[in-house]
DRENTI-298265 format. One record per residue (C-alpha): residue in three letters; x, y, z. Coordinates in steps of 0.02 Angstrom, whole numbers, plus 50000, padded with zeros to 5 digits. Layout:
N
alaXYZ...
This chain:
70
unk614616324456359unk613836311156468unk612046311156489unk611176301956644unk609206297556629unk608006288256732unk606446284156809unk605956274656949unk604586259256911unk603176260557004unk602836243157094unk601386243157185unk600306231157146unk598916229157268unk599866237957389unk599356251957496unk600996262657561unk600916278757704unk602386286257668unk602946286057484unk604796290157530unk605856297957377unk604726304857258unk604426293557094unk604946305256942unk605946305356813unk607836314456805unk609206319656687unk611066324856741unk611996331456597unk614136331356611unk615226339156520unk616676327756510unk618476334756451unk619556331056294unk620136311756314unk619046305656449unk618176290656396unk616576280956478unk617086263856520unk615546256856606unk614056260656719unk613596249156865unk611916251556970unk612036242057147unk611116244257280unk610286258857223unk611946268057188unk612366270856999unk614416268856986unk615106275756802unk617026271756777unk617796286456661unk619576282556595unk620756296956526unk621846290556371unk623816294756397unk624226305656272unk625556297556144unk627316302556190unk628086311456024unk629966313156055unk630736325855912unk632766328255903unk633156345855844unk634916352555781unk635516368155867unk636556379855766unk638086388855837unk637706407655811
């Protein structure tokens, strides 16, 4: 599972704004991720939060079996 939180920081020091924009809360995005998918890492630019997932090959398991005449 992969679990997303934040809040924005409120910067306004001395500043008077008319329009706040997007609202200033806080937020949490749950996923549910499935078997073998790993996070590999979580980038925020420009506003825009990027989160590489990987998926682990499963190992190859190559099994010889006799087959009887019969």
């Amino acid at each position: 599972q992969l679990v997303i939180r934040g809040r924005q920081r409120v910067d306004s020091e001395g500043r008077v704004f008319l329009h706040g924009g997007i609202a200033a809360r806080q937020f949490e995005r749950m996923f549910v991720l499935a078997d073998g998918v790993e996070v590999g890492e979580a980038v925020m630019e420009n506003g825009l939060l990027h989160v590489d997932l990987t998926r682990a090959r499963p190992e190859t398991v190559v099994q010889t079996i006799s087959i009887r005449k019969g």
